[in-house]
C-alpha positions as CSV (number, residue, x, y, z in Angstrom):
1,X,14.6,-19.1,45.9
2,X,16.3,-15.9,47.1
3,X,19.5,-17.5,47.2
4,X,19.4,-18.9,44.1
5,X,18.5,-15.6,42.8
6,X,21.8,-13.8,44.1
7,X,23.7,-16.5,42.9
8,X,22.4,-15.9,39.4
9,X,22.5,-12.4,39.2
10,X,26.4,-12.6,41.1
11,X,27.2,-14.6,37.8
12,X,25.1,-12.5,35.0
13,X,26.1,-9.6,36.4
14,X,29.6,-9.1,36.0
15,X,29.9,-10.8,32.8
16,X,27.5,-8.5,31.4
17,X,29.0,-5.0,32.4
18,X,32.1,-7.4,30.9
19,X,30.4,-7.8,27.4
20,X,28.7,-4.1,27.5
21,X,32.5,-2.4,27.8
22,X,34.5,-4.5,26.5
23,X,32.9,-6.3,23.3
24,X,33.5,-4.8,20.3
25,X,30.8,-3.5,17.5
26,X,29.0,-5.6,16.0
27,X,29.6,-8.7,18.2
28,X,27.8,-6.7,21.1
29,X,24.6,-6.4,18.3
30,X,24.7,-9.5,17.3
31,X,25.1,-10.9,21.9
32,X,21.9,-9.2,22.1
33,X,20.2,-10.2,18.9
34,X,20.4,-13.5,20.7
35,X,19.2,-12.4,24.1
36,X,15.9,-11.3,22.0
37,X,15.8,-14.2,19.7
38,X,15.6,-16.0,22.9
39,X,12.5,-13.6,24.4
40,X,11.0,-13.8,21.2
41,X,10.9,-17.7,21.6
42,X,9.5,-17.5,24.9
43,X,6.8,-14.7,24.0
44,X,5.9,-17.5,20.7
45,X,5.8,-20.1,23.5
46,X,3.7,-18.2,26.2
47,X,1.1,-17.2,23.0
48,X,0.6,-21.0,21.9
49,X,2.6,-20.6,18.6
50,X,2.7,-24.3,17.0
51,X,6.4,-25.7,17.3
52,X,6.8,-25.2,13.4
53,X,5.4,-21.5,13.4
54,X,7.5,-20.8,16.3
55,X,10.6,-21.8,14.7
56,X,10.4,-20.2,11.4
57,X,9.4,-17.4,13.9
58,X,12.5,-16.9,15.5
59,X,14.1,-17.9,12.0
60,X,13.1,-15.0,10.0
61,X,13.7,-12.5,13.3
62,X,17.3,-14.2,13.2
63,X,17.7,-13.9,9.5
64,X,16.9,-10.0,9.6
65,X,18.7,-9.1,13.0
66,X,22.1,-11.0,11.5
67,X,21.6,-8.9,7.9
68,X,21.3,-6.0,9.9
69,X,23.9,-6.0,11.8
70,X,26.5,-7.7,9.1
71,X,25.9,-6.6,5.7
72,X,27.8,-3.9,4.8
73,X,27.6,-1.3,1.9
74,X,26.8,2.4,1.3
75,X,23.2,1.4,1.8
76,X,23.7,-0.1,5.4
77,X,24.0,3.1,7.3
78,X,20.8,4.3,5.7
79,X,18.8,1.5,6.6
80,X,20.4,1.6,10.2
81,X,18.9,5.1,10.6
82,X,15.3,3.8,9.1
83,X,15.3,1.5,11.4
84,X,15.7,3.7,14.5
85,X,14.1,6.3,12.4
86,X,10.3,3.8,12.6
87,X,11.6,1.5,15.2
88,X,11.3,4.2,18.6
89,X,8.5,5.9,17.6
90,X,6.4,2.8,16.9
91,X,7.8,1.7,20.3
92,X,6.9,4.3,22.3
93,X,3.2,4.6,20.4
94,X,2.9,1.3,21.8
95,X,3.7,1.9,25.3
96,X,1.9,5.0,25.5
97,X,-1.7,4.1,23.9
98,X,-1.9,0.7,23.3
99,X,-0.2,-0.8,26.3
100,X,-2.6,0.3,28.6
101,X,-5.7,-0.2,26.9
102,X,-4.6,-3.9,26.2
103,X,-3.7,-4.1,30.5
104,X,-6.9,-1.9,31.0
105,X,-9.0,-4.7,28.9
106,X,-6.8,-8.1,29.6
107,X,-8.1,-8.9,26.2
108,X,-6.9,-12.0,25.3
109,X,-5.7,-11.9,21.8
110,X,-5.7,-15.5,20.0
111,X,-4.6,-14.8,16.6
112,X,-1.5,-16.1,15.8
113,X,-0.7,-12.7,13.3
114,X,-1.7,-10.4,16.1
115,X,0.6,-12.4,18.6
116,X,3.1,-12.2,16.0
117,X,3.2,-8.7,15.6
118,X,2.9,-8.1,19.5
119,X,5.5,-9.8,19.9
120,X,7.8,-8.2,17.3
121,X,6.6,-5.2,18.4
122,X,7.5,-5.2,21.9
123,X,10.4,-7.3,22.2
124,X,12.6,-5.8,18.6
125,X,12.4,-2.3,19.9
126,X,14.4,-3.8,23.1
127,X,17.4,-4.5,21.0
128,X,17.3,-1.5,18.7
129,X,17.4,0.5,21.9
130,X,20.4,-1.8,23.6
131,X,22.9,-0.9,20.4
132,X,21.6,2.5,19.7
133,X,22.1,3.9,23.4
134,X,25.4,1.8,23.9
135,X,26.5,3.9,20.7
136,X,26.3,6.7,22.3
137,X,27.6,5.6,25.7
138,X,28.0,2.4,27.4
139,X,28.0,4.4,31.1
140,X,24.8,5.9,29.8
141,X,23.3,2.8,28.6
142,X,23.7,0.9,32.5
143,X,22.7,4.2,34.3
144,X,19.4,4.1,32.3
145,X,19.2,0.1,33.0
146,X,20.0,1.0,36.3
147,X,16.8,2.7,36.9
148,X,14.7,-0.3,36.0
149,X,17.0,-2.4,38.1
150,X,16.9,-0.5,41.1
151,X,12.8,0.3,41.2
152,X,12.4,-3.8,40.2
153,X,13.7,-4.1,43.7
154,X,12.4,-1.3,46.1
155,X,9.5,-2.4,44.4
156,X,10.1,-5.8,45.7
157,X,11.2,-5.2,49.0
158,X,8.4,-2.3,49.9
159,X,6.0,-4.0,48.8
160,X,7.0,-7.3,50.8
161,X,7.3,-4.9,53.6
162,X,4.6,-2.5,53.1
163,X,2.3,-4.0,50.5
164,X,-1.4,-4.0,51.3
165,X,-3.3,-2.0,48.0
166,X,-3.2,-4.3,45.2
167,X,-2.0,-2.7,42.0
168,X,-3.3,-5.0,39.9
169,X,-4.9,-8.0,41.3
170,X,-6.3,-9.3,38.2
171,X,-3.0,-9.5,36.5
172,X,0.4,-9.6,39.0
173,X,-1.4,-10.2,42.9
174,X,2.1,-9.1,44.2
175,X,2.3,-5.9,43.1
176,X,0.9,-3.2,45.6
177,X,0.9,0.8,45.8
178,X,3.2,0.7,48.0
179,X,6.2,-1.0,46.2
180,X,5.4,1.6,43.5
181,X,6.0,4.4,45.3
182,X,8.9,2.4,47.4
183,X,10.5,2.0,44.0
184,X,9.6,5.8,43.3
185,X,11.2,6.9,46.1
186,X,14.7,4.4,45.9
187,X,15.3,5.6,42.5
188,X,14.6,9.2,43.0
189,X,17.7,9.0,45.3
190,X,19.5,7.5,42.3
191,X,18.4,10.4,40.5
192,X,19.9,12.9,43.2
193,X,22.9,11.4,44.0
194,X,23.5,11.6,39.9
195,X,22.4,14.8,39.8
196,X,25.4,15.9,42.3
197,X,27.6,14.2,41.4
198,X,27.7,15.4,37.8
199,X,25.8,18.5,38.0
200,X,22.9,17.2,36.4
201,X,19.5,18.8,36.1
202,X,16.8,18.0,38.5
203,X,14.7,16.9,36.3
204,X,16.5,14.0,35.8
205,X,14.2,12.7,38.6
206,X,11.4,13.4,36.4
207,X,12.5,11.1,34.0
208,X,13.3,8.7,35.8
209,X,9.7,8.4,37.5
210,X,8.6,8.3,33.7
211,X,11.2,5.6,33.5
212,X,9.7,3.7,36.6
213,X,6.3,3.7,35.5
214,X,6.9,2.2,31.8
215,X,9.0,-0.6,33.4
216,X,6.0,-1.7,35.9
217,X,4.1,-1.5,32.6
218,X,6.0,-3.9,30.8
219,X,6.1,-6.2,33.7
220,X,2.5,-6.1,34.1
221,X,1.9,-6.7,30.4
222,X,4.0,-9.6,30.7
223,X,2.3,-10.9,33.7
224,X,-0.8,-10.6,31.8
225,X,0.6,-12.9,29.0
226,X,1.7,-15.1,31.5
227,X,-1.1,-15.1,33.4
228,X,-3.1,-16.0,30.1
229,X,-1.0,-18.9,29.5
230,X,-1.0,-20.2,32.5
231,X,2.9,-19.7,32.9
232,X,4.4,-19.1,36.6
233,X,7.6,-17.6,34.0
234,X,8.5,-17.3,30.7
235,X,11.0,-19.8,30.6
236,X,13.7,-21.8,32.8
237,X,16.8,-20.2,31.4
238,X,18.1,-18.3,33.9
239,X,17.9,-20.7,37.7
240,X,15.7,-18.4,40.5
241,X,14.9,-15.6,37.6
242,X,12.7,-17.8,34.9
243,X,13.1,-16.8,31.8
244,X,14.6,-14.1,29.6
245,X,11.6,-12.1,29.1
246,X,11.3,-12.3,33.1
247,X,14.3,-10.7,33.5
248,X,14.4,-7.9,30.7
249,X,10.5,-7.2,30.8
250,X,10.6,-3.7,32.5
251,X,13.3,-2.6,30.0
252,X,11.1,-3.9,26.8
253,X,9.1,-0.6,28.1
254,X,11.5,1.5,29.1
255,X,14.6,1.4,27.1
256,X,12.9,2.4,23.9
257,X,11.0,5.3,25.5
258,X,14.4,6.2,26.6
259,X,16.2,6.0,23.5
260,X,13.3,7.3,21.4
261,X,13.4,10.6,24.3
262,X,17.4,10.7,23.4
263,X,17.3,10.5,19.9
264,X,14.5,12.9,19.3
265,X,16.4,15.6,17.8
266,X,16.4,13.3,14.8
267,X,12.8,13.3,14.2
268,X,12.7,16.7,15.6
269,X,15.5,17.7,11.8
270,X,13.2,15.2,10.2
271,X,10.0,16.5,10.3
272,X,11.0,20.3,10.3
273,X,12.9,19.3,6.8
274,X,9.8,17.6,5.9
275,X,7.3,20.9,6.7
């Protein structure tokens, strides 16, 4: 499993920091739009969607990610804005308050609306974040991915080394305390060595541990869903990884709360100019 793993990431890997530096706007919007199309059909999947709903799911998702990124006009720059305007905030509402009561609770939610909103509501905010932070930098963009990336493993490794307190048993049995702090600890040497290397502030590192815990939220959350389902992974896509939602999980949490945290200042003009 571990080999097939590497092999898989030794192939995704390249061609994505390929697509992220090289691929032009809107094509790089429109790569990811497809990336979430696809999460979105395994979140439908995992919450019992009937084939038909499922499909004009993922239909009307497609319909208004491709108008988005495509239609141009004076308007299009305006509605761009709204949408990061409502989009980061209602992310990072979710993430902060109802995230952990619904992992707090493991309610099982059966309505198909409520799963369709979830799922919207998690998983669209990924994208938003992915082409508004690549806007401002791709190198910003993979050092913030890079966080989620690099605790996913010390996570993994501590806690196949360490692990003996559950973190959750209920939801993800492998997790422990100790792959928490392992991944605490890795990426607060990530941290550091950015920190000297471009005379950053310290509390970077903060950050980052804000960063850490959100992306072990959204894992667990997904665990929970696929727990509920009674799916080992969200899909087959991707050989010794599962699915997409597998893979991107800790950055459905994380990203937005990062971009939301960068893009502050607009909300900040907004609501002064609103006062």
């Amino acid at each position: 499993m571990l080999k097939t793993r590497l092999l898989t990431a030794a192939v995704l890997i390249p061609a994505f920091l390929a697509v992220l530096f090289l691929l032009p706007e809107p094509y790089w919007s429109l790569l990811m739009l497809v990336g979430v199309l696809i999460g979105l059909g395994e979140w439908a999947h995992m919450a019992g969607f009937k084939p038909a709903v499922r499909y004009l799911y993922i239909a009307a998702s497609a319909v208004a990610g491709v108008f988005f990124t495509f239609w141009q006009g004076p308007e299009n720059a305006f509605m761009q804005e709204y949408a990061l305007y409502w989009g980061l905030p209602l992310a990072a509402a979710f993430w902060l308050f109802l995230a952990p009561l619904w992992l707090w609770s493991r309610a099982r939610i059966q309505n198909v609306y409520l799963m369709m909103l979830a799922g919207w509501w998690i998983v669209l905010p990924l994208w938003l974040a992915l082409v508004s932070l690549r806007a401002i930098s791709p190198w910003l963009l993979l050092a913030i991915m890079l966080v989620v990336w690099i605790a996913d493993s010390a996570a993994y490794f501590a806690g196949k080394r360490f692990g003996k307190r559950k973190l959750a048993v209920n939801i993800s049995p492998g997790k422990t305390w100790e792959g928490v702090l392992g991944a605490l600890v890795v990426v607060s040497l990530y941290g550091l060595a950015l920190c000297f290397a471009f005379q950053l502030n310290l509390l970077l590192i903060v950050g980052f541990w804000i960063l850490t815990i959100f992306s072990i939220m959204g894992d667990l959350l997904e665990s929970l869903i696929k727990r509920q389902a009674g799916f080992k992974d969200s899909g087959s896509l991707l050989p010794g990884h599962g699915g997409i939602l597998d893979r991107v999980d800790g950055l459905t949490s994380s990203l937005p709360i990062a971009a939301f945290f960068l893009h502050f200042p607009l909300y900040y003009q907004a609501w002064m100019h609103s006062a």
